[in-house]
N, C-alpha and C positions, 0 to 999 in steps of 0.2 A: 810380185807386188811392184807396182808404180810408186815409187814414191814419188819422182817429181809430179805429178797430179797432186798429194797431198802438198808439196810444198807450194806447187802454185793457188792453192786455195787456203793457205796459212796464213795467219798476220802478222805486224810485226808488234814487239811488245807496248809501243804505245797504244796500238787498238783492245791489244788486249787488256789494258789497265782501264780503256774508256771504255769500253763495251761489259766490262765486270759490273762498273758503276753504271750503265744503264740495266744490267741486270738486280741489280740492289734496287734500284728507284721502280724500274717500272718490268718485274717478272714476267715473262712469255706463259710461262705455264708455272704449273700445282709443284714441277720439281724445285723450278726455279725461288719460289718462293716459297715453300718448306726449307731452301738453304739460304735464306736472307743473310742470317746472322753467320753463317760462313762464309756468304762474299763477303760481307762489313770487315768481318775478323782478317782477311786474307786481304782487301786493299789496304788495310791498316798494315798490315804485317808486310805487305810489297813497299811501299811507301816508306817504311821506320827502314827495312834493309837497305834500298835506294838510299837511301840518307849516311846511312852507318858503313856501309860496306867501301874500304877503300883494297882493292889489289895489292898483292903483298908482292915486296916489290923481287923476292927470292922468284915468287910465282913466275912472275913477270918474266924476268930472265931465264927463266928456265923454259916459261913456255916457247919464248923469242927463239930458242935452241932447236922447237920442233918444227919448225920451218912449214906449219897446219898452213895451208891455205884454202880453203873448203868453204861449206856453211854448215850452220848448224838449226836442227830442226827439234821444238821439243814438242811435246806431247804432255797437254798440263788442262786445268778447268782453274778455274781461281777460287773456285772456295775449297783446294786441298791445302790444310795445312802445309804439308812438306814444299808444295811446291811455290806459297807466296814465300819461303822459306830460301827456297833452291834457285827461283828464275832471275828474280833481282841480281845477284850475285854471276850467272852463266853471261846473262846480258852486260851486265856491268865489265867482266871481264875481259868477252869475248868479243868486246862493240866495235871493234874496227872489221871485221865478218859479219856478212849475211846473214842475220838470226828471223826464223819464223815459229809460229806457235800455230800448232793444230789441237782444238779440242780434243781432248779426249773420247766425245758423244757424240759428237759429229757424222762422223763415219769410223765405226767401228772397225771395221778390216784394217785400219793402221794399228792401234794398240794392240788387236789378237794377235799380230805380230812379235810384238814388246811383252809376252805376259811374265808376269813374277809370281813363282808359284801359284800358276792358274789363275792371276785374279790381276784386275784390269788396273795396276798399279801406278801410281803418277808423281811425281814427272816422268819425264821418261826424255832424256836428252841423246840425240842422234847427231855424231859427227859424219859429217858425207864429202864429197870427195867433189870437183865442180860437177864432174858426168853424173851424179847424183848417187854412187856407190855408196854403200856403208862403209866407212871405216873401222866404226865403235858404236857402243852404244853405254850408258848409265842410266842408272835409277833403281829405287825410286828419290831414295835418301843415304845418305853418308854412312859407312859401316856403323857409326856407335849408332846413327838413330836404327839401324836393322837391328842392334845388341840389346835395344832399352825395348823393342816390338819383342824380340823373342823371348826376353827375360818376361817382358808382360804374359806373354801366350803361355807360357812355361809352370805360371804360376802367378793367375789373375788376381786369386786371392789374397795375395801378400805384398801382389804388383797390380794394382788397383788401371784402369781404364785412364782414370783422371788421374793417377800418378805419372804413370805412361805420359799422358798430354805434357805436363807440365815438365816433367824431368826433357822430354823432346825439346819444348820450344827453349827451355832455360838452355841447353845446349846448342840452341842453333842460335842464342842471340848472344851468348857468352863467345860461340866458335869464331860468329860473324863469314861466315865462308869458306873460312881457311881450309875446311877438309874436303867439302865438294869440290873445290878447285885442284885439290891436290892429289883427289880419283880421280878426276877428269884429264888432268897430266897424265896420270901414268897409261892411262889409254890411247893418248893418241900421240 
C-alpha cells in the first residue's frame, strides 16, 4: 500500500469541517443526504469538542517525552458519531504535526487496510514516520466506548441501540478527550 498517495490526496481538518457543511447544505448524492442529520449532529458535536477540549497538561509532558516527529493521517467521514468525537481532540493535540484526513469512501483500499473486526470502522488514526512508514495505528473509539458496543451486542435487549448512543456520547463529553489521548500515547 502507498500511503503517501493517500496522504497526498487528504485534507487538512479545516477543509474537512467546510466540506462536511457543504455536504449538509447542498448533498452530491441519495447517501449524502439520507445522512443529513448526521453531518448536522457531527459538526455540532466537532465544533462543541473544538471548544471544550483543552490538552491535559500531564499529556502534554508526557507526550514532549516521545520525541514523535512524524505526521499523522486519519481516516474518518463526518457524520460518524465517534469520529466528530475523536478528531477534534487528535487535532487539537497534535497541532504542531502534519495532520490529514482521508475519507473513509473515497478510496476504499486505505480502510481495508484499517479493518476492525471486518468492518470498515472509523476513525482510524495512523502515526507515520516522515518516509511515510507506519509507526501505529488506533481506532475506532476509546476502550470504554469498545466496552458500552460490546455490552450493547452482548445483550441488545437490556442494552438498548439508543442506550448504547447516549451512554457513548455522555462519556465522550464527560471524558472530553482525556482517554483517546492517553491510547494514542501509549502507542507511539
Amino acid at each position: 500500500m502507498d500511503i503517501k498517495s493517500f496522504w497526498d490526496n487528504a485534507i487538512s481538518y479545516t477543509d474537512y469541517l467546510r466540506e462536511a457543511g457543504q455536504r449538509l447544505a447542498d448533498p452530491k448524492d441519495s447517501h449524502e443526504a439520507d445522512y443529513a442529520e448526521y453531518y448536522k449532529l457531527g459538526i455540532q458535536r466537532m465544533n462543541r469538542m473544538w471548544e471544550k477540549y483543552i490538552p491535559n497538561s500531564d499529556q502534554v509532558e508526557a507526550f514532549a517525552k516521545k520525541k514523535f516527529n512524524g505526521k499523522i493521517l486519519i481516516i474518518s467521514e463526518a457524520w460518524c458519531g465517534d469520529a466528530s468525537q475523536v478528531i477534534p481532540v487528535v487535532v487539537k493535540f497534535f497541532e504542531q504535526f502534519e495532520i490529514r484526513i482521508s475519507y473513509r469512501d473515497q478510496e476504499p483500499s486505505l480502510i481495508d487496510n484499517y479493518l476492525v473486526n471486518g468492518g470498515k470502522s472509523i476513525p482510524i488514526v495512523i502515526f507515520l514516520e516522515e518516509n511515510f512508514s507506519e509507526i501505529a495505528h488506533w481506532g475506532p473509539r476509546p476502550k470504554h466506548g469498545t466496552e458500552l458496543l460490546k455490552k450493547h451486542r452482548d445483550n441488545p435487549e437490556e442494552f438498548t441501540k439508543d442506550q448504547f448512543y447516549v451512554e457513548l456520547q455522555t462519556y465522550y463529553a464527560k471524558n472530553r478527550g482525556f482517554d483517546t489521548i492517553a491510547e494514542l500515547l501509549e502507542l507511539i
